[in-house]
N, C-alpha and C positions, 0 to 999 in steps of 0.2 A: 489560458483557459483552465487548463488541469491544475495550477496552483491557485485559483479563484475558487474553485468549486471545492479544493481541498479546503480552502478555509473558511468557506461554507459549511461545509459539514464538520469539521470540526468545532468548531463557534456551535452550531445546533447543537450539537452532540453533548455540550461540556454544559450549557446552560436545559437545556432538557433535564437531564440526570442530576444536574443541581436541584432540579425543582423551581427556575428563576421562570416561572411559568408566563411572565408578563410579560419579558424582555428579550424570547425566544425570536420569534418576527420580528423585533428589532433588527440583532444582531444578522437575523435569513438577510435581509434585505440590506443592511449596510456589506455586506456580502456582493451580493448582488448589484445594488448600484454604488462604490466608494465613491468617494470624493477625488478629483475636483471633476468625474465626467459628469455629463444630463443622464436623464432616465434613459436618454433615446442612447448616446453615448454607451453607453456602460451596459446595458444589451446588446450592443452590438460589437462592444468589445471581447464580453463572455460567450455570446452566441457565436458569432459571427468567424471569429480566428482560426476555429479550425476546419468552419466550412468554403471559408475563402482559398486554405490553402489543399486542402482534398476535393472540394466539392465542384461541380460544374460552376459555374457563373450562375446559370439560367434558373437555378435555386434560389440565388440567393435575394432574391427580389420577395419570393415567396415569404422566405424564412423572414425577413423582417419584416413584411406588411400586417405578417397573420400569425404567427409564434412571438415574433416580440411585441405586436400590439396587445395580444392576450397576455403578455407576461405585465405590461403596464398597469395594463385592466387589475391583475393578482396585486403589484406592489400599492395599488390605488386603494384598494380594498383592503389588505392587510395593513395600512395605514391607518384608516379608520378601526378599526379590529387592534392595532397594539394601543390606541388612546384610550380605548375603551378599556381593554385592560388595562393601564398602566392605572385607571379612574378605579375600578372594580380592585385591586389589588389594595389600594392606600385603605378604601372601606373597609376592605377586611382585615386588617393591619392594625386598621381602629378598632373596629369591632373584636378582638383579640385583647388589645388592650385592655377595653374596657369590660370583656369579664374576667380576667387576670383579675381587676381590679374588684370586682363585685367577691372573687373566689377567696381574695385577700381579706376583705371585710368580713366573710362569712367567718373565716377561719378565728377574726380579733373577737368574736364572741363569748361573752362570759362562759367560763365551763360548768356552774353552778345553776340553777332553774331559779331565777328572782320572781319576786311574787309579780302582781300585774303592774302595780301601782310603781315596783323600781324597775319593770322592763320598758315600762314608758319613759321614764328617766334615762336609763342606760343602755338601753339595745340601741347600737347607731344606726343609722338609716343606711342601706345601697340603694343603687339605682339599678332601674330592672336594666340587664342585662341587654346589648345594642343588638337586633336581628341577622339576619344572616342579610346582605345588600340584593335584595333578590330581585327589584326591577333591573337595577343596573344590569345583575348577572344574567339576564333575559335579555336586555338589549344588546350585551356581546355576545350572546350567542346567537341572535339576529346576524351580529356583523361577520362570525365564526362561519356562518353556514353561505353568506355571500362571499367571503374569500374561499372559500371551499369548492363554489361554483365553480368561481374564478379558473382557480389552480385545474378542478377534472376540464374545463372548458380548453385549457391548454394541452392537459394530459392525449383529451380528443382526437384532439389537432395534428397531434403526434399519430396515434395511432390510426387512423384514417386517410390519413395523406397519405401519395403514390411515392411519396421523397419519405415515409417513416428509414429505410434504410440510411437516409443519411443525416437522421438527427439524434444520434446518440445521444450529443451532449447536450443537448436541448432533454431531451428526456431524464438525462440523469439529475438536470437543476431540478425540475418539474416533480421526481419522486423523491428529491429532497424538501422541497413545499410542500406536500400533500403529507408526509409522514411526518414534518415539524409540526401544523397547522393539528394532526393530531392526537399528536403528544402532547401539544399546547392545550388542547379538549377535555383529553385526560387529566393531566394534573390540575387544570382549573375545578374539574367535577370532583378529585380526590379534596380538595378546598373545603367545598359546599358539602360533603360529606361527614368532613371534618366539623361542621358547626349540628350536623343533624346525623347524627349517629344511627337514630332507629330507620332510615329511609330507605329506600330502594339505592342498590349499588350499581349506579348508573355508570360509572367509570368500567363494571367487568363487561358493561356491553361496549363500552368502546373500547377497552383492548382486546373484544373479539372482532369488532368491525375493524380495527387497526391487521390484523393479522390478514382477513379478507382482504384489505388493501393493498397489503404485502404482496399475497400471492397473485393479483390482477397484476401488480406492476412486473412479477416475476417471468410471468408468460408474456408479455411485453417488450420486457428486454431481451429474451430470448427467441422471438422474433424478429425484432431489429438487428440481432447478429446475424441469426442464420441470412435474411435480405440483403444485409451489406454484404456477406458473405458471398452470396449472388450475384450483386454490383457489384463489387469491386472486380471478380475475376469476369467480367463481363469488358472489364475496361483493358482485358489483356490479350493479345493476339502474337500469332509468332509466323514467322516467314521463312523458307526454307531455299537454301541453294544447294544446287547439286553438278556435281564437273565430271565430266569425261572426254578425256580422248585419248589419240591412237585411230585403230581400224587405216581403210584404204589400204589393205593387202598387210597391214604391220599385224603382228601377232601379240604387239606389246599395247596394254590399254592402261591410261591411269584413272582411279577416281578418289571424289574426294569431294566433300556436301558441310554445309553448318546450319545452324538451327537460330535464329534471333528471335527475344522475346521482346515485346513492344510495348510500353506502362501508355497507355492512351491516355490517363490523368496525369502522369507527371511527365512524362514525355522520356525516363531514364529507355534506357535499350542496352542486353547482354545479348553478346553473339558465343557461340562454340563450333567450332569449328573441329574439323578430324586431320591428320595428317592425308601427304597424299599416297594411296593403295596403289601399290604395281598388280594387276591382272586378278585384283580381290574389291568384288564391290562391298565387302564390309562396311565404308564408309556409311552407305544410303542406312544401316540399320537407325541412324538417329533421326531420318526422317519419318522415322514411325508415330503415331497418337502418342504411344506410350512412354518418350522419350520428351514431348511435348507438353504431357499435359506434367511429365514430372517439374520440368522447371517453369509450369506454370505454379504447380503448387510449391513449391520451394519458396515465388516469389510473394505470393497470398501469405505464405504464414510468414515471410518477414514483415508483410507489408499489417498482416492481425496485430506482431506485438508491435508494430511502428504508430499506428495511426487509428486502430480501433479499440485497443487496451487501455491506451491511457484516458482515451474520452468514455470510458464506465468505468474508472479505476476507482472511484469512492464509492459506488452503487454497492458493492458487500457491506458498507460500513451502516446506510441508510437503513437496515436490519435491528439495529442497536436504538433508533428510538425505540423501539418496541420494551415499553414495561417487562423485568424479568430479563430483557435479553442484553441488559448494556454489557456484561462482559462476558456473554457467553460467548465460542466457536465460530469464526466466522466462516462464512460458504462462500462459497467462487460465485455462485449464479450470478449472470448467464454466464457467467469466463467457464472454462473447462481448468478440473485439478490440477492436468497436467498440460505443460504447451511444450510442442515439440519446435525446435529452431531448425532452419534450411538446413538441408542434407547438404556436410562441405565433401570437399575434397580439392586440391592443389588444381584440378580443370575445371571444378564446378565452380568454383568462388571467382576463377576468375573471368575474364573480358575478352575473349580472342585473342590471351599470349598466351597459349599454349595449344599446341594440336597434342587433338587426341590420337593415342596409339591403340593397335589392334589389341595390344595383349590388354589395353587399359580398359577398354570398350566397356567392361562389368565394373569392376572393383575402383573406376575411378569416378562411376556415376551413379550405381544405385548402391544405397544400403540394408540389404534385402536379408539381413539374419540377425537375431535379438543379441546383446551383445549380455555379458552375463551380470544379474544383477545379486548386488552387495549393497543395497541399500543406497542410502544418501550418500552423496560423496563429500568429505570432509578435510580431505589433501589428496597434494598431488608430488611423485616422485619418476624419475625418467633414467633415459641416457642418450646422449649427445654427444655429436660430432658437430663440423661445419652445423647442420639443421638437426632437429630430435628425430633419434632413432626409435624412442619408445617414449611413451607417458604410461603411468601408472595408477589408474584413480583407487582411490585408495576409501574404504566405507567400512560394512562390517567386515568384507573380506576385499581382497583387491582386484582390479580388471586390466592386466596388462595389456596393451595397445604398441605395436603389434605381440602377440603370445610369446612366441621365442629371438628375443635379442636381445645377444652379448656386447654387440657392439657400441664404443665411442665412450664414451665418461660417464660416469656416477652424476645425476643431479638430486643429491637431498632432499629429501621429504621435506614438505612444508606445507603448514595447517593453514587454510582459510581464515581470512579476515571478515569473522561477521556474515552474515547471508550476502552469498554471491550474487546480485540480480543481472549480471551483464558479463559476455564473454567478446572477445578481442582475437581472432585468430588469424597467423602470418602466415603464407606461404613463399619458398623460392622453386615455382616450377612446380613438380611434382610432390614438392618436400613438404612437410610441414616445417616453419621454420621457430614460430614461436606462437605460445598458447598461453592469454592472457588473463585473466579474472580483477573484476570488481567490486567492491558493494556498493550501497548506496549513501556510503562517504565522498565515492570517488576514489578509495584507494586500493590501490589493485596490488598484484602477484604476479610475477612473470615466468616461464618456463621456456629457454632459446636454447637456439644451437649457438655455437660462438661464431659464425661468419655476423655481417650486419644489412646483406640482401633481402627481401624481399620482390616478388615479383605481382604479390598481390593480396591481398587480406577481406577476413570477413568481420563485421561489427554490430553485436547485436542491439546495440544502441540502448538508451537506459528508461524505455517503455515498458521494465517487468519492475522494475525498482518501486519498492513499498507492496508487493503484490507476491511475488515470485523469487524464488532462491534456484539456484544451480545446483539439479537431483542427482545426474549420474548418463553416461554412454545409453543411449538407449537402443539405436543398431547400427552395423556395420558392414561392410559387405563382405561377401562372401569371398574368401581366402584372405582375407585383412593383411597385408603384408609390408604397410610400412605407414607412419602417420598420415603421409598424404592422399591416404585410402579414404574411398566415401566411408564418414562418418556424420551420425544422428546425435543429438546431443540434447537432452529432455531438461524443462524446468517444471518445478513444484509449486503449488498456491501455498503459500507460506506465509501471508501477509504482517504487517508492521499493526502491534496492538491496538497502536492508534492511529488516527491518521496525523502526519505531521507537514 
């Protein structure tokens, strides 16, 4: 789905700003439906893929009866609307010609004033000059304003439905139709402008209606986040156990509790657990809200860049029809500038192999103080043993991780490859054992201790790629004292100039 819709937009993008104004809803809809699927097919391959594998079932009956019937309806319409264009375009093509040609004859003009009787003889005749195609250009914008329907009729659809939270990517094809359809308006009217120079400039009204456009879809998509936002952590619940014994005259009691978070959409489940306390109920602290809803939100913002990023990843780029705006700055909306990645740490990342210890309680679960910021980070230098004793991200100034250690071996600086969009981090136990970086080649950078254990790792998967680079530590917990300490790790809206 996310590389259909990438080539969707890209294809509008390149034939928009060319000016190929006829062949723009061609390219939308071979997009849209390729070959060898049916209409019905191929809606339901774009639509459908990624609400089969997030969404309820119980949706998806929805989604194809009434979102991809409307989208039918749009490609049905915009069919007739590129014929018409492609009729309107060749007229005018002609009609171009053929004052070229009249401009040509005027110019073969004697330069001298002949009297009447030799300019009858020798002034050559032109033909008046061919009109501007103006029924035609009437009847396609008949057919302009019924695809237009079309497309807000689905826009609707989206927005009014109790299920808008789970149609990102139905939204994001939908304000790629509306913003082509136009762009295809505007440079048709810059056309007709072109033949009638002293006329009203009806194109500066549609690139202000375009801009209006812009900003309804903007508050749109930015409701659809915050809703999924809603749903999705609605589909998360956590369970708590708690141990004790002893008592019956003993004076010795143990305890000892864990916390499990439950993915009701996918069915995954992380447990943590505490070691067992002799005559200290410290354990129960992680049955608190506070301890719960942490690694509720841990799992939301892996599950934002896993599953809600990539289905509006080209929505910043759908900006750039906009006349004026093909290569200017592009904005995150609705994505946020910066996304912050699960708070790790060597007990957080993992699965119930590890209890937690008393002294870890803080420092190996929350990251509760801002770590110091040196700008973008652009390398990384360490020191290792068995696992890494330190990393060093390295910006305008550097952030060593943990502050003071001598210990274990020198690891060399070394510069990034490219914007980083994805990080890869290993733990053995409490360690950090290796910290990995990617771009969106796929080829990455590693930073290890020299054993070859791990006992568990975290992967931020490659849903920031084309969008998001790797900023810098954002916080850390308080007394930070060795890699496997909670650590925050923040990415930047940096995207890729074009979409590829």
């Amino acid at each position: 789905m996310q590389n259909m819709v990438k080539e969707l937009g890209a294809m509008a993008l390149k034939a928009a700003i060319s000016g190929f104004w006829s062949e723009i809803l061609g390219m939308l809809w071979q997009a849209f439906f390729p070959p060898p699927f049916s209409k019905e097919e191929a809606i339901m391959k774009l639509m459908m893929e990624w609400t089969e594998q997030y969404v309820q079932r119980a949706i998806a009956a929805e989604v194809k009866n009434a979102i991809a019937g409307k989208m039918c309806t749009l490609e049905s319409a915009t069919d007739e609307l590129n014929k018409c264009m492609a009729s309107l375009k060749e007229e005018i093509e002609e009609a171009k010609k053929q004052r070229g040609e009249v401009e040509d004859a005027e110019e073969d003009l004697p330069g001298r004033l002949p009297t009447i009787s030799r300019r009858r003889r020798s002034q050559p005749t032109t033909p008046a000059p061919i009109p501007f195609p103006e029924s035609l250009f009437l009847e396609c914008l008949t057919k302009h304003t019924a695809a237009k329907n079309a497309a807000w009729a689905v826009y609707n659809q989206i927005k009014t439905t109790g299920y808008k939270q789970e149609m990102a990517p139905e939204f994001q094809a939908i304000a790629w139709s509306l913003m082509t359809l136009w762009r295809q308006l505007y440079n048709v009217r810059l056309e007709k402008e072109a033949f009638e120079p002293e006329s009203k400039k009806v194109s500066e009204d549609v690139l202000e209606a375009m801009k209006d456009e812009m900003k309804k879809l903007d508050v749109t998509a930015k409701d659809i986040m915050d809703e999924w936002k809603k749903w999705r952590k609605d589909r998360l619940e956590t369970k708590q156990w708690r141990y004790r014994s002893g008592g019956g005259g003993s004076f010795v009691y143990y305890y000892q509790a864990s916390v499990t978070l439950i993915d009701k959409l996918t069915g995954f489940e992380q447990t943590w657990k505490t070691e067992k306390s002799k005559n200290d109920n410290w354990p129960y602290d992680i049955l608190t809200d506070k301890f719960k809803e942490h690694v509720k939100e841990r799992h939301m913002q892996q599950k934002f860049i896993e599953e809600f990023v990539p289905m509006i990843s080209t929505y910043p780029y759908v900006r750039r029809l906009i006349p004026g705006e093909e290569t200017g700055k592009l904005i995150p909306d609705p994505l946020p500038v910066f996304i912050q990645l699960p708070t790790l740490s060597g007990w957080l990342t993992g699965n119930n192999q590890m209890d937690l210890k008393k002294d870890g309680r803080e420092k190996w679960v929350y990251a509760s103080i801002r770590s110091r910021d040196h700008g973008p980070i652009h390398s990384i230098a360490g020191r290792r043993g068995d696992q890494i004793d330190q990393l060093n991200f390295v910006g305008r100034g550097f952030v060593p991780l943990p502050e003071h250690n001598t210990g274990g071996e020198e690891m060399p600086e070394k510069y990034f490859q490219g914007k980083i969009c994805g990080l890869d981090v290993g733990y053995w136990k409490d360690w950090m054992h290796r910290f990995t970086v990617f771009n969106v080649k796929n080829a990455s950078d590693s930073w290890k201790g020299k054993s070859s254990t791990e006992t568990t790792f975290y992967a931020s998967g490659p849903g920031l790629c084309g969008l998001y680079s790797f900023d810098r530590p954002k916080m850390q917990a308080d007394g930070f004292g060795g890699c496997g300490d909670a650590l925050q790790l923040q990415m930047w809206f940096q995207p890729d100039e074009t979409l590829k």
